[in-house]
N, CA, C and O atoms as a CHARMM CRD file, in Angstrom:
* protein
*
  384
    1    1 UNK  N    198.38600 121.11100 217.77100 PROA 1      0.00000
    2    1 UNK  CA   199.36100 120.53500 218.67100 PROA 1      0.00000
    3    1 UNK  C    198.86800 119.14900 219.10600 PROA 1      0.00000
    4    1 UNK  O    197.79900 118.90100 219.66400 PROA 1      0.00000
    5    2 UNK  N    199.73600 118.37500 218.78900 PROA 2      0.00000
    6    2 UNK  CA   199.45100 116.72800 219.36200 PROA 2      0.00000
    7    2 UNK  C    199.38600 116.91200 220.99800 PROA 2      0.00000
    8    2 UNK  O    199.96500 117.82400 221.58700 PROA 2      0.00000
    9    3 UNK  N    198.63900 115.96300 221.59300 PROA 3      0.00000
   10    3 UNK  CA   198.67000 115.56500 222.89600 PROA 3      0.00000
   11    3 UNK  C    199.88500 114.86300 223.00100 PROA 3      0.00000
   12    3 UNK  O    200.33900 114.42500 221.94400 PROA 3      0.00000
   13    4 UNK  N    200.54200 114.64900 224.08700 PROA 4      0.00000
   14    4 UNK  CA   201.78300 113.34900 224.52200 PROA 4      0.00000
   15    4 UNK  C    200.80500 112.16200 225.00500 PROA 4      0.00000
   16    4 UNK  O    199.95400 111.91500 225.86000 PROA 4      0.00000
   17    5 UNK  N    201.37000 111.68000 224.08100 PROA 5      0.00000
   18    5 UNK  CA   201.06100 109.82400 224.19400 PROA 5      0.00000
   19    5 UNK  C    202.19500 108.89200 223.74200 PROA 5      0.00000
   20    5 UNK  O    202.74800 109.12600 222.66700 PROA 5      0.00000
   21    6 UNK  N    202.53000 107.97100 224.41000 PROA 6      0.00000
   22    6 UNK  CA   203.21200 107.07000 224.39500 PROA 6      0.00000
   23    6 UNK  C    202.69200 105.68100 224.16200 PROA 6      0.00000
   24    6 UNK  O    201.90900 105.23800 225.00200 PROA 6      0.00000
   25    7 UNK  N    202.97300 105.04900 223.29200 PROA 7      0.00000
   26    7 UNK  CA   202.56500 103.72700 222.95100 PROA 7      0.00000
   27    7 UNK  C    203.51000 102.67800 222.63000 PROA 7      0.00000
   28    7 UNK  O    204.18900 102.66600 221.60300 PROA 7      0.00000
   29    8 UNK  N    203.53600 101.72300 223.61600 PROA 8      0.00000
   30    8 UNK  CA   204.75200 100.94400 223.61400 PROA 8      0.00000
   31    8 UNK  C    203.90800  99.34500 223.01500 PROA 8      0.00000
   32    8 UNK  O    202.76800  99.28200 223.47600 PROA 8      0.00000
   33    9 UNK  N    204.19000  98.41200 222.32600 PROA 9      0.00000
   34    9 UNK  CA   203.91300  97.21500 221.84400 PROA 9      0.00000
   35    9 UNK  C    204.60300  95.79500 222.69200 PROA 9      0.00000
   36    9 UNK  O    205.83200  95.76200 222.74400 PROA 9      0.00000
   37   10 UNK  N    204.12300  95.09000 223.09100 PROA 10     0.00000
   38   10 UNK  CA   204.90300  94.20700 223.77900 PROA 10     0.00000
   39   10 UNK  C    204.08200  92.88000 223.80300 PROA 10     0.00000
   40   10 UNK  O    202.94600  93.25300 223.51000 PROA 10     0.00000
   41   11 UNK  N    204.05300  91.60500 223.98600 PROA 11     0.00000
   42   11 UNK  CA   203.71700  90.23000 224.26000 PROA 11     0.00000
   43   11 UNK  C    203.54700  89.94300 225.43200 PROA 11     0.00000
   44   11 UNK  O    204.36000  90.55000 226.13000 PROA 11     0.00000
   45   12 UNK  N    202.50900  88.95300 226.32300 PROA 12     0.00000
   46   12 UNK  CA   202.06900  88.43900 227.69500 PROA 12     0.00000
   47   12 UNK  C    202.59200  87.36100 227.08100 PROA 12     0.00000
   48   12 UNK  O    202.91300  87.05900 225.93200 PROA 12     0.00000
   49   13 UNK  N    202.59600  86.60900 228.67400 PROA 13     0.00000
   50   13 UNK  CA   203.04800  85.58100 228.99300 PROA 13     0.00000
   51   13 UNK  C    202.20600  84.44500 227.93100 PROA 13     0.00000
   52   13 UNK  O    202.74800  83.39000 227.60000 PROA 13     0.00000
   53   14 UNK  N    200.92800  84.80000 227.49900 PROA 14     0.00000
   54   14 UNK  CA   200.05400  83.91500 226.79400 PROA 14     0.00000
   55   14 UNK  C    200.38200  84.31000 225.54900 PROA 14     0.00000
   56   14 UNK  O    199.89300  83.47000 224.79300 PROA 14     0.00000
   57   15 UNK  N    200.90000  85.06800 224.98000 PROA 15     0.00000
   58   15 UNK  CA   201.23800  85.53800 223.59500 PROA 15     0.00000
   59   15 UNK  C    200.05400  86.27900 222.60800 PROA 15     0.00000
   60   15 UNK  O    199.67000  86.10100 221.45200 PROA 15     0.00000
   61   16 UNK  N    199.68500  87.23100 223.74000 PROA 16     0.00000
   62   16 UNK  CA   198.83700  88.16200 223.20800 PROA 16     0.00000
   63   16 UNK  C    199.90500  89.78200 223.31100 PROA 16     0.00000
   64   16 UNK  O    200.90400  90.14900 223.92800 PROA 16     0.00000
   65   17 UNK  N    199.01800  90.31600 222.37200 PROA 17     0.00000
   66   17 UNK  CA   200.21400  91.55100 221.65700 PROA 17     0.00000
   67   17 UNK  C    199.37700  92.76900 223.08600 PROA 17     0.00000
   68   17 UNK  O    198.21300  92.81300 223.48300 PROA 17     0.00000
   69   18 UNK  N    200.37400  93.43100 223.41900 PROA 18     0.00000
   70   18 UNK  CA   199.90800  94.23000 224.45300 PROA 18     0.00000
   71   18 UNK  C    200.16300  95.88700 224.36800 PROA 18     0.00000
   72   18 UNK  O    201.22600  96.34900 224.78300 PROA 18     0.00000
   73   19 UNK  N    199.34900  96.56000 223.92700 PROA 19     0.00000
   74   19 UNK  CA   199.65700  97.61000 223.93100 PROA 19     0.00000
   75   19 UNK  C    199.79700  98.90900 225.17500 PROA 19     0.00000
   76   19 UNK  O    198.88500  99.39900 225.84000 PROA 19     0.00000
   77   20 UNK  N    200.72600  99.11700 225.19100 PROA 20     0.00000
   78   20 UNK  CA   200.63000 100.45100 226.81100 PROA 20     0.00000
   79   20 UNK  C    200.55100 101.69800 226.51800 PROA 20     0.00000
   80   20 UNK  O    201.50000 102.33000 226.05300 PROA 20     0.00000
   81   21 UNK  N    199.57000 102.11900 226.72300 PROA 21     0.00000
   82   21 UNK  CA   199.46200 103.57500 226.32900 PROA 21     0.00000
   83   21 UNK  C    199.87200 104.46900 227.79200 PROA 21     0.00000
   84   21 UNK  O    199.56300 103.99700 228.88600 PROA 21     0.00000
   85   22 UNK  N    200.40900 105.45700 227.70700 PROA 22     0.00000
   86   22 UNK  CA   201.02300 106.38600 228.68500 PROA 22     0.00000
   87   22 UNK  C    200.64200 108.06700 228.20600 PROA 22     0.00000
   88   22 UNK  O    200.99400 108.48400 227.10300 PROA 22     0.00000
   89   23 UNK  N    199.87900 108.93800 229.20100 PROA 23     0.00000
   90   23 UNK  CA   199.32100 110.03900 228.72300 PROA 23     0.00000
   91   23 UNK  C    198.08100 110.35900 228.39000 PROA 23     0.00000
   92   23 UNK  O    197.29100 109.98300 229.25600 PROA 23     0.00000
   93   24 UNK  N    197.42500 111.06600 227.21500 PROA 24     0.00000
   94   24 UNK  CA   196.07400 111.33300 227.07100 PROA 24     0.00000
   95   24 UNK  C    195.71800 110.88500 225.80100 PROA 24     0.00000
   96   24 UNK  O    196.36500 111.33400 224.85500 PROA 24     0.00000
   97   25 UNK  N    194.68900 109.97300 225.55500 PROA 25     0.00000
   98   25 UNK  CA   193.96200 109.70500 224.25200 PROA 25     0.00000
   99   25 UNK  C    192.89700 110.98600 224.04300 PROA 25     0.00000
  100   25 UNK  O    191.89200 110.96400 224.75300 PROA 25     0.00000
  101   26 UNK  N    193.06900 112.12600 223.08500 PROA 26     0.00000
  102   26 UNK  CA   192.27600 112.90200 222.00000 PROA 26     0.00000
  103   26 UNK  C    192.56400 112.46700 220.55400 PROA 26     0.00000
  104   26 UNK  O    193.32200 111.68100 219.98500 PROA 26     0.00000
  105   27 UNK  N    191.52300 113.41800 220.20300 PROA 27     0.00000
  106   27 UNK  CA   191.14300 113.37300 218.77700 PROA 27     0.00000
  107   27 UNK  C    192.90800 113.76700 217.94100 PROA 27     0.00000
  108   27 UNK  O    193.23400 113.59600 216.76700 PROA 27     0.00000
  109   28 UNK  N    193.54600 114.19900 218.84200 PROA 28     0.00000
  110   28 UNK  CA   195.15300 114.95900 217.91400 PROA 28     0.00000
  111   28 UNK  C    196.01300 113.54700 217.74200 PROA 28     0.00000
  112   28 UNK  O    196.82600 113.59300 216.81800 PROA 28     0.00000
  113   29 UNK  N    195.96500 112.32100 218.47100 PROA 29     0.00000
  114   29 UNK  CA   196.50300 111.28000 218.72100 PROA 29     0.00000
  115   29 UNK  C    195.88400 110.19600 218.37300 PROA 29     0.00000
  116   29 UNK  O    196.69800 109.28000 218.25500 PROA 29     0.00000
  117   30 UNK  N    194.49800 109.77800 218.09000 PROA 30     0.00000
  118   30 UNK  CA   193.86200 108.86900 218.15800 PROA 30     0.00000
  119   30 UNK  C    194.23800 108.13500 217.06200 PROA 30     0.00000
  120   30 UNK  O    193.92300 106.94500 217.04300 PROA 30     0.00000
  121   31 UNK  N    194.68900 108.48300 216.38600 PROA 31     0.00000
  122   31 UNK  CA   195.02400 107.78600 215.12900 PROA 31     0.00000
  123   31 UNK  C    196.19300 107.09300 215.25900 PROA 31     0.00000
  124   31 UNK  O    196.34500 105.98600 214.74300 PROA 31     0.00000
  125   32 UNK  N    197.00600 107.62900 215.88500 PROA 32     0.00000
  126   32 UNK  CA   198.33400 106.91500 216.07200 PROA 32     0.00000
  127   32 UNK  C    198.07100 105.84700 217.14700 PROA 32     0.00000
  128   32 UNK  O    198.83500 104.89000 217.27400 PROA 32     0.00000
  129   33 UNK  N    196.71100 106.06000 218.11500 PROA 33     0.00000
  130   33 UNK  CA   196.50500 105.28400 219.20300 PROA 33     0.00000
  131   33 UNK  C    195.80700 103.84100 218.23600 PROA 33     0.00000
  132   33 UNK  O    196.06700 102.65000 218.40800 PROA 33     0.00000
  133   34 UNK  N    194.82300 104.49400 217.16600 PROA 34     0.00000
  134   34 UNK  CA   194.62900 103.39700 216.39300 PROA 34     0.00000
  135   34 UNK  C    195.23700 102.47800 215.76100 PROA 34     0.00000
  136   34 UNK  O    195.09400 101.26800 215.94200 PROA 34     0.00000
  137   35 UNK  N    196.22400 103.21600 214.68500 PROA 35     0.00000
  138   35 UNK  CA   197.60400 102.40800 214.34300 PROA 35     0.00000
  139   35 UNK  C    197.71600 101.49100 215.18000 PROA 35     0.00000
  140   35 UNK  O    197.27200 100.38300 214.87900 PROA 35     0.00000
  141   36 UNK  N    198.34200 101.69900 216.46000 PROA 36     0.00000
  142   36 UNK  CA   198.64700 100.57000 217.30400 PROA 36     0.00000
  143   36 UNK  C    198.28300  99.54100 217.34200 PROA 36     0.00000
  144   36 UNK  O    199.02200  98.57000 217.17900 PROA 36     0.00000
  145   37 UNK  N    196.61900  99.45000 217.64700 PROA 37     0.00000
  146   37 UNK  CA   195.94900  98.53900 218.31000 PROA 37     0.00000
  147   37 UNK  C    195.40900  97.76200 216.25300 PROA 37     0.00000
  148   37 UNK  O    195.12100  96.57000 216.14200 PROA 37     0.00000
  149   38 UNK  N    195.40000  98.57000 215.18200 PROA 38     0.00000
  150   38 UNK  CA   195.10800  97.53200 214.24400 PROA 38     0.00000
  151   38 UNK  C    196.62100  97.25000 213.91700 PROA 38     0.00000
  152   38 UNK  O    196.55800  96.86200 212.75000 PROA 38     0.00000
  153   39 UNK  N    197.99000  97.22500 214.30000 PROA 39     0.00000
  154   39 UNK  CA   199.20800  96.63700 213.63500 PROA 39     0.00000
  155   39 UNK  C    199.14300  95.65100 214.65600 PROA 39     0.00000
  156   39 UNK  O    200.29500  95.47800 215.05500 PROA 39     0.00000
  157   40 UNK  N    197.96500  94.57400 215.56300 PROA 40     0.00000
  158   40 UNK  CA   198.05300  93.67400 216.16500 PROA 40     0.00000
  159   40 UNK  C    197.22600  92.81900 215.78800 PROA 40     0.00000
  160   40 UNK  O    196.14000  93.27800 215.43400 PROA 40     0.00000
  161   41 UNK  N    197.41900  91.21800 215.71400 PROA 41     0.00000
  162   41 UNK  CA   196.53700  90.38700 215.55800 PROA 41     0.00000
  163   41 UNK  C    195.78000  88.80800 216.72800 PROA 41     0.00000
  164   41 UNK  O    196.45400  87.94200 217.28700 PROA 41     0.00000
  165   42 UNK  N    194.80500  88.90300 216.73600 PROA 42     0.00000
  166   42 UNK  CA   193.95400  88.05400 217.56900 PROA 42     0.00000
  167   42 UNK  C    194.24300  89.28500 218.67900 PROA 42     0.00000
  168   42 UNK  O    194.45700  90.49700 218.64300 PROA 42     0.00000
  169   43 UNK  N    194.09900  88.09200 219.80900 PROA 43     0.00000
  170   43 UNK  CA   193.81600  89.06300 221.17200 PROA 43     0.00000
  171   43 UNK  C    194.63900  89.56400 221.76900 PROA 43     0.00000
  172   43 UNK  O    195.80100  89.19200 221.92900 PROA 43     0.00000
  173   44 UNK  N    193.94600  90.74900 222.28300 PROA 44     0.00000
  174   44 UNK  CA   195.09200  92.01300 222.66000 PROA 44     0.00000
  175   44 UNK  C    194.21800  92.48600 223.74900 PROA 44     0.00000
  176   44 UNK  O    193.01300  92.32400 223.94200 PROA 44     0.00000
  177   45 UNK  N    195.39100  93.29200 224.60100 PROA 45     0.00000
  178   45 UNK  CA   195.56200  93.83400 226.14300 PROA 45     0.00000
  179   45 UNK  C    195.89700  94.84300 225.74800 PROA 45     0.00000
  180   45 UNK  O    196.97000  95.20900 225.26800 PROA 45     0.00000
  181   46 UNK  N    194.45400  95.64000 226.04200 PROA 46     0.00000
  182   46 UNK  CA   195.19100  97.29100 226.16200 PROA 46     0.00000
  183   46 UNK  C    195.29000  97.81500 227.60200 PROA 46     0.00000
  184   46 UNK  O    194.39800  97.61700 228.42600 PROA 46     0.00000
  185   47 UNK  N    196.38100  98.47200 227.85700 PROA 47     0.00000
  186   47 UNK  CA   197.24200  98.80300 228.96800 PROA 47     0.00000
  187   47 UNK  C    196.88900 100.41400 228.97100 PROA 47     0.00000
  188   47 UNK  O    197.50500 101.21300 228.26500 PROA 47     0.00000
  189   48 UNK  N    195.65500 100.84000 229.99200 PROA 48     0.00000
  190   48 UNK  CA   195.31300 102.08300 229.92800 PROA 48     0.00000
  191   48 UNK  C    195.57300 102.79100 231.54600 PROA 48     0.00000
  192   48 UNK  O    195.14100 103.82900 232.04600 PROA 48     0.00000
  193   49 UNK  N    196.33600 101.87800 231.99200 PROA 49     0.00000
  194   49 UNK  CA   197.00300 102.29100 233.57000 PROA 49     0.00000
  195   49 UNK  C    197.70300 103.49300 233.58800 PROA 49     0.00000
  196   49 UNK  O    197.40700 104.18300 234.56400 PROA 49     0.00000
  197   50 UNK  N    198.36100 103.88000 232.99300 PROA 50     0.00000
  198   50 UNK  CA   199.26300 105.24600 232.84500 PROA 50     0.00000
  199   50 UNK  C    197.94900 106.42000 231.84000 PROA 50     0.00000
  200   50 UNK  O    198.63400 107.35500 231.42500 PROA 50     0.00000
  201   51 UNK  N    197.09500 106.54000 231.57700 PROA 51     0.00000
  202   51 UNK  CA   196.04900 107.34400 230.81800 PROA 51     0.00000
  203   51 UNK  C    195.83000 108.00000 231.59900 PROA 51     0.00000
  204   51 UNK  O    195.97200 107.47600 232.70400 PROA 51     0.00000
  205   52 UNK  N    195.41800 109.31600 231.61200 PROA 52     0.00000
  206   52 UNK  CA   194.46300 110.25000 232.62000 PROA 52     0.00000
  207   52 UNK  C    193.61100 110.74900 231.97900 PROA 52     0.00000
  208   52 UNK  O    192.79200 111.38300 232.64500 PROA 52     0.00000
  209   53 UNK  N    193.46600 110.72400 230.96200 PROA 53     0.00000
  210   53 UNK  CA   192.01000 111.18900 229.69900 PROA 53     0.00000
  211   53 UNK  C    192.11300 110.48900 228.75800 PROA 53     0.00000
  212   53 UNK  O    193.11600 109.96400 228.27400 PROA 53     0.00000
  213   54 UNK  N    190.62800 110.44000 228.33600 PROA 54     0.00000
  214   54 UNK  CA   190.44500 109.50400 227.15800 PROA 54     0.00000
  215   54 UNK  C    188.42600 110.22200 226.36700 PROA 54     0.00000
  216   54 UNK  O    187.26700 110.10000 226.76700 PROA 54     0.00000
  217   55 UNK  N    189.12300 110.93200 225.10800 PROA 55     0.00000
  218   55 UNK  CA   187.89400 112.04700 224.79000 PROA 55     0.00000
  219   55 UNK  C    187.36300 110.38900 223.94400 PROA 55     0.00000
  220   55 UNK  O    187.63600 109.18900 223.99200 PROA 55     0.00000
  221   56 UNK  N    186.38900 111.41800 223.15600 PROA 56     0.00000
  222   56 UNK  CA   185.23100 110.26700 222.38700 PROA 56     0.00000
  223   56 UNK  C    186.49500 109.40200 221.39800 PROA 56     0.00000
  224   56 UNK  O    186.52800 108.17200 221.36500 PROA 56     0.00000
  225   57 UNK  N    187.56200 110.34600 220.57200 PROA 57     0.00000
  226   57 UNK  CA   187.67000 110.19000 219.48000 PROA 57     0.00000
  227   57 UNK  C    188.65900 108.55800 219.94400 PROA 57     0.00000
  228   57 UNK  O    188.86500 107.57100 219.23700 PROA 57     0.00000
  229   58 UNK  N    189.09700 108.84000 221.39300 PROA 58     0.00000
  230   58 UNK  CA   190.09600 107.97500 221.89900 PROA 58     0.00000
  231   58 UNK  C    188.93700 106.30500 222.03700 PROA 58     0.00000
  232   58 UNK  O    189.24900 105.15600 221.72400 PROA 58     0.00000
  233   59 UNK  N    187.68700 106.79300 222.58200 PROA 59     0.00000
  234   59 UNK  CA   186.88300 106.03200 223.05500 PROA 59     0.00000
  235   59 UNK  C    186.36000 104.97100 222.05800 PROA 59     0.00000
  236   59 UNK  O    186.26700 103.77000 222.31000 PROA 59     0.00000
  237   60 UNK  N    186.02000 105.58800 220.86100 PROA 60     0.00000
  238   60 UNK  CA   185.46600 105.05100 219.87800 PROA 60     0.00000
  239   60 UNK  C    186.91800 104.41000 218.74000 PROA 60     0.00000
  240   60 UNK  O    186.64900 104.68500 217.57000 PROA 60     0.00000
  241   61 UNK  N    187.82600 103.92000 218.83100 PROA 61     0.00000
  242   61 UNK  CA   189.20900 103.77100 219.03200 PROA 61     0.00000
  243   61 UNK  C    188.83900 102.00400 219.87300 PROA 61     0.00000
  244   61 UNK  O    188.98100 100.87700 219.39800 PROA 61     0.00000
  245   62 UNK  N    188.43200 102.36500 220.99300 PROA 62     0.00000
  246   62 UNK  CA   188.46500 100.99600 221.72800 PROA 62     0.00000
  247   62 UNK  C    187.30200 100.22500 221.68400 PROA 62     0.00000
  248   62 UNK  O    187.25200  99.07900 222.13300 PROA 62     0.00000
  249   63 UNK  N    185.61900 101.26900 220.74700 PROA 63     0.00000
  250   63 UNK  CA   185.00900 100.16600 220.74200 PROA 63     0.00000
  251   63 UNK  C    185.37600  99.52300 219.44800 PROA 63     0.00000
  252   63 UNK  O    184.77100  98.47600 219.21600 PROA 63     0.00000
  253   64 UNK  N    186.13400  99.87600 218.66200 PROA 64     0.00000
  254   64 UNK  CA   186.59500  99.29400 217.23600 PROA 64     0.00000
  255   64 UNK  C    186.98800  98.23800 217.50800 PROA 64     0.00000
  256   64 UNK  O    186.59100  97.38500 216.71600 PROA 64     0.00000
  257   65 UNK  N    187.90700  97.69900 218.66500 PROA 65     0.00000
  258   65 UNK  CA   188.79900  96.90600 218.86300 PROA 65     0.00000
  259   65 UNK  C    188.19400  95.74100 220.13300 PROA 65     0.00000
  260   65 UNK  O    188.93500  94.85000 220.54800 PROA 65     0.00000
  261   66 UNK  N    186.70700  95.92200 220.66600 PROA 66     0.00000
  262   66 UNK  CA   186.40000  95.86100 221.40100 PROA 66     0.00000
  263   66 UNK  C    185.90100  93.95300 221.48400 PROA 66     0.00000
  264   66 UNK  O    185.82700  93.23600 222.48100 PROA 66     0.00000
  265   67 UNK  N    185.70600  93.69900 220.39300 PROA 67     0.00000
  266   67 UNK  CA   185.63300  92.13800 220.58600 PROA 67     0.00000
  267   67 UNK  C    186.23000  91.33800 220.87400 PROA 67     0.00000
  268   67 UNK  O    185.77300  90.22400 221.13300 PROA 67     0.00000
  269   68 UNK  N    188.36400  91.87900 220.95900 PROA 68     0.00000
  270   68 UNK  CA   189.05900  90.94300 221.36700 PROA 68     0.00000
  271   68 UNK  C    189.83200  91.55700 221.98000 PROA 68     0.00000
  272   68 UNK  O    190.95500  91.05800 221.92100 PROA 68     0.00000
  273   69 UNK  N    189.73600  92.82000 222.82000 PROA 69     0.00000
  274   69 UNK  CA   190.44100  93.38400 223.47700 PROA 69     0.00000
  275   69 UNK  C    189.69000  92.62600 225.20600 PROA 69     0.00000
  276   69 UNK  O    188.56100  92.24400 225.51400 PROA 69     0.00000
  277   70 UNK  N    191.20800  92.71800 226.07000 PROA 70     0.00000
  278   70 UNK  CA   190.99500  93.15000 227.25500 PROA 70     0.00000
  279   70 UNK  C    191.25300  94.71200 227.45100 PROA 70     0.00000
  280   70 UNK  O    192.17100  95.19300 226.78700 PROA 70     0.00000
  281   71 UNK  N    190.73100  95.31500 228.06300 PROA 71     0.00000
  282   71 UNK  CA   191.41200  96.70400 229.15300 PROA 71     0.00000
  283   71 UNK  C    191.94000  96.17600 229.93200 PROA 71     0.00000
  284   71 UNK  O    191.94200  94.96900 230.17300 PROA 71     0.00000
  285   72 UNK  N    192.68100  97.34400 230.64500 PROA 72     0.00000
  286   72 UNK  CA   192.92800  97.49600 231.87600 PROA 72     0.00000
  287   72 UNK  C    193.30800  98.86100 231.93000 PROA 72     0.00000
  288   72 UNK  O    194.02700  99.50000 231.16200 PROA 72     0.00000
  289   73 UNK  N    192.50600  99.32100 233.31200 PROA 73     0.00000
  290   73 UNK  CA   192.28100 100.30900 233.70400 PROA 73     0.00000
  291   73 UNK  C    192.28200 100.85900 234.98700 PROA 73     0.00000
  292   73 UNK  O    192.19600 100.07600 235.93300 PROA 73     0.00000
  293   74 UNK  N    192.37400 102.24000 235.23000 PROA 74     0.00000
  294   74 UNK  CA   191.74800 102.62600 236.85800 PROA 74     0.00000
  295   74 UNK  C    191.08600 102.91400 237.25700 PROA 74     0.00000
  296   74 UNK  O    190.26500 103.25300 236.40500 PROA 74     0.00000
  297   75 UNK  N    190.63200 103.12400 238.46800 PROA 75     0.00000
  298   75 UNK  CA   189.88200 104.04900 238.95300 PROA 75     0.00000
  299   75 UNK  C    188.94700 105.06500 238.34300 PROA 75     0.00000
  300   75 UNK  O    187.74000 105.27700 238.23100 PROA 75     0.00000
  301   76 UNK  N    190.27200 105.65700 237.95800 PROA 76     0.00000
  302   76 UNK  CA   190.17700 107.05500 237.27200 PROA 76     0.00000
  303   76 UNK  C    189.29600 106.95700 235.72800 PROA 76     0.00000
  304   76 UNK  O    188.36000 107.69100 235.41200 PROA 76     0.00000
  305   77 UNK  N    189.66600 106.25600 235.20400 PROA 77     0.00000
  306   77 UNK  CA   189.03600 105.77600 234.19900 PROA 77     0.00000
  307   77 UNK  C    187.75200 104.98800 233.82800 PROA 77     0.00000
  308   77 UNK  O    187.08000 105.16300 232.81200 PROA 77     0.00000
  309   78 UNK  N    187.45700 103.83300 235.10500 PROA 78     0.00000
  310   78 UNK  CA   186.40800 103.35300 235.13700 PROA 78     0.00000
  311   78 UNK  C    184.62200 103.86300 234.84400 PROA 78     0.00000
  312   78 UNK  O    183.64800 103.24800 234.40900 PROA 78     0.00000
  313   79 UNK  N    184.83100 105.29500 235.33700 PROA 79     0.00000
  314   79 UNK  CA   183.39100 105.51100 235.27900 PROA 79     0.00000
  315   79 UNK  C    183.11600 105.92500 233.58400 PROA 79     0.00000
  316   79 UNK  O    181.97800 106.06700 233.13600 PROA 79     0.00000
  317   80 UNK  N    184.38500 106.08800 232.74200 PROA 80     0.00000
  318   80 UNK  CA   183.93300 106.92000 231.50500 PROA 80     0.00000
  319   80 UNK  C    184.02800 105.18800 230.74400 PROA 80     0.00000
  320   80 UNK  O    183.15900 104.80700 229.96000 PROA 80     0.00000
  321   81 UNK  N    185.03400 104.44500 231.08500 PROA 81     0.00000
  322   81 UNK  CA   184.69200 102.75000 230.34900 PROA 81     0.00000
  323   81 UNK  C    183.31400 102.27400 230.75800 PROA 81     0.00000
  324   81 UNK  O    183.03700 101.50300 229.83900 PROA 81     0.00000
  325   82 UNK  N    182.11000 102.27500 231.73400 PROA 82     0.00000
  326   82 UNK  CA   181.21700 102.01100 232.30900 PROA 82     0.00000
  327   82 UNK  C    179.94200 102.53100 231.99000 PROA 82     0.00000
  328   82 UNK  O    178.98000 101.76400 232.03700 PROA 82     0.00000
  329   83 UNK  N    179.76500 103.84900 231.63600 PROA 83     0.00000
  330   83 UNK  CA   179.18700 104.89900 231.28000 PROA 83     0.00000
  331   83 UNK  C    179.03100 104.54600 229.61400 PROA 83     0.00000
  332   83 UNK  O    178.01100 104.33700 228.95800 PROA 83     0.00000
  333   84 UNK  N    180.16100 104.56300 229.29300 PROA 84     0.00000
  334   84 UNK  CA   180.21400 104.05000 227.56900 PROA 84     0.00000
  335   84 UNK  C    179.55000 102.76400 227.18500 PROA 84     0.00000
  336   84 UNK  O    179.16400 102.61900 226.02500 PROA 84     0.00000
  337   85 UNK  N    179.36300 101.66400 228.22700 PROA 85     0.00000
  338   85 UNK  CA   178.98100 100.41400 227.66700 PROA 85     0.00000
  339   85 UNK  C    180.14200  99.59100 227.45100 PROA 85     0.00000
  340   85 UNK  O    179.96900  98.37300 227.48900 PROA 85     0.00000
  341   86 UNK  N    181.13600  99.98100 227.26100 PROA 86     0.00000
  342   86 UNK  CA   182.55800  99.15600 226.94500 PROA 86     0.00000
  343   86 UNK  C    182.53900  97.50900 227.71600 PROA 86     0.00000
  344   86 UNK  O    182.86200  96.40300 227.28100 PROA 86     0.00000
  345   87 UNK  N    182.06000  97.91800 228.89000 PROA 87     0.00000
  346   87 UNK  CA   181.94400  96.68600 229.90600 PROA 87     0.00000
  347   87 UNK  C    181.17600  95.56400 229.52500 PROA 87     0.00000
  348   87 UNK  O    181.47800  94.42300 229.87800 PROA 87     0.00000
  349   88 UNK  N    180.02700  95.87700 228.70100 PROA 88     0.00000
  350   88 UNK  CA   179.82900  95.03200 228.34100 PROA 88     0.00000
  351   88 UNK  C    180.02800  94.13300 226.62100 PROA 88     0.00000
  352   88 UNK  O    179.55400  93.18600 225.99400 PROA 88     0.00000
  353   89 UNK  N    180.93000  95.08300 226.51100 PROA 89     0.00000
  354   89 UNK  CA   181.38900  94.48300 224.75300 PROA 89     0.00000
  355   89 UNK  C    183.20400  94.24400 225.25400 PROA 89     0.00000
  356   89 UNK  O    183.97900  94.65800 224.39200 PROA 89     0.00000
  357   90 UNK  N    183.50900  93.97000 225.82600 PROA 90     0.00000
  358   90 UNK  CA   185.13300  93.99700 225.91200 PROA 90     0.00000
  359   90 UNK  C    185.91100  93.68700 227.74100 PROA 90     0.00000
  360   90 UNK  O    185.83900  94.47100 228.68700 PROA 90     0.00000
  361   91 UNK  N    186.27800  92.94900 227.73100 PROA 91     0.00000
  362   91 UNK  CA   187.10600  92.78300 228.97800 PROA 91     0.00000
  363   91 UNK  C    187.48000  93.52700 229.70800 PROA 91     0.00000
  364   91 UNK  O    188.55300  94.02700 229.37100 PROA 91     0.00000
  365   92 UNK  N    186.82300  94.08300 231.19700 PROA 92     0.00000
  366   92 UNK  CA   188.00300  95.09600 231.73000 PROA 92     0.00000
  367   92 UNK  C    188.02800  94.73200 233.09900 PROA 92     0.00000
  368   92 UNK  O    187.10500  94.53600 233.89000 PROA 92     0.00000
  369   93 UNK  N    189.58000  94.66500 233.26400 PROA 93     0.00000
  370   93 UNK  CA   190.18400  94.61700 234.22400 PROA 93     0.00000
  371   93 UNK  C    190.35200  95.96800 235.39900 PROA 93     0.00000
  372   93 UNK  O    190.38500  97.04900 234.81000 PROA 93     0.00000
  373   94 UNK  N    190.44400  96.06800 236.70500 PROA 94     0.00000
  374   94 UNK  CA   190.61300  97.46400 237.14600 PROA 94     0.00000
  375   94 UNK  C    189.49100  98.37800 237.32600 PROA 94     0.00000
  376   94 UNK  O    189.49500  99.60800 237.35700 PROA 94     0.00000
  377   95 UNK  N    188.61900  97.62900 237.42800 PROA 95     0.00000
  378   95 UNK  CA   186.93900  98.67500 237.82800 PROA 95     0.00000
  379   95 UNK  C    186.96000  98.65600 239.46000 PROA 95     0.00000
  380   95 UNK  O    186.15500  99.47500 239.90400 PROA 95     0.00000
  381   96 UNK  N    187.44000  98.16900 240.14500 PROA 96     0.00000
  382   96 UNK  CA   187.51700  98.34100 241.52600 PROA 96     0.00000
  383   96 UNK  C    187.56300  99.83000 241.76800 PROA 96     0.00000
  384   96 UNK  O    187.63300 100.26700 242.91700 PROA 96     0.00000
């Protein structure tokens, strides 16, 4: 059984490709979470505000992408982006 994830594609004001993920990144989804983030080119905003889990398979997913990604994130999320090292290979927004 897939997890529910939602992944919407969209452009910033600077014309970077922005992906929004909504739901849980596992190993049943990660691939489609991958898809996403490689059908984009140069720099990209991943939109992890709507996430409430995110396992390894999701994790290792964002250090792939991690040289020209921003995050953004919550709370909720911060200690497992922090813990991973992400912080210091990739942009994140939302560690407050």
């Amino acid at each position: 059984m897939t997890t529910p994830l939602t992944l919407t594609k969209t452009t910033d004001e600077q014309g970077r490709s922005v992906v929004t993920a909504v739901g849980e990144i596992d190993l049943s989804n990660s691939d489609a979470f991958a898809a996403a983030l490689e059908d984009t080119t140069g720099p990209l905003v991943v939109d992890l505000t709507e996430v409430t889990y995110v396992d390894s398979a999701g994790m290792s997913v964002l250090f792939i992408h991690s040289e020209r990604a921003e995050l953004v994130v919550t709370p909720l999320l911060a200690p497992i982006i922090e813990v991973s090292g992400l912080t210091s290979m990739a942009t994140v927004r939302g560690m407050e």
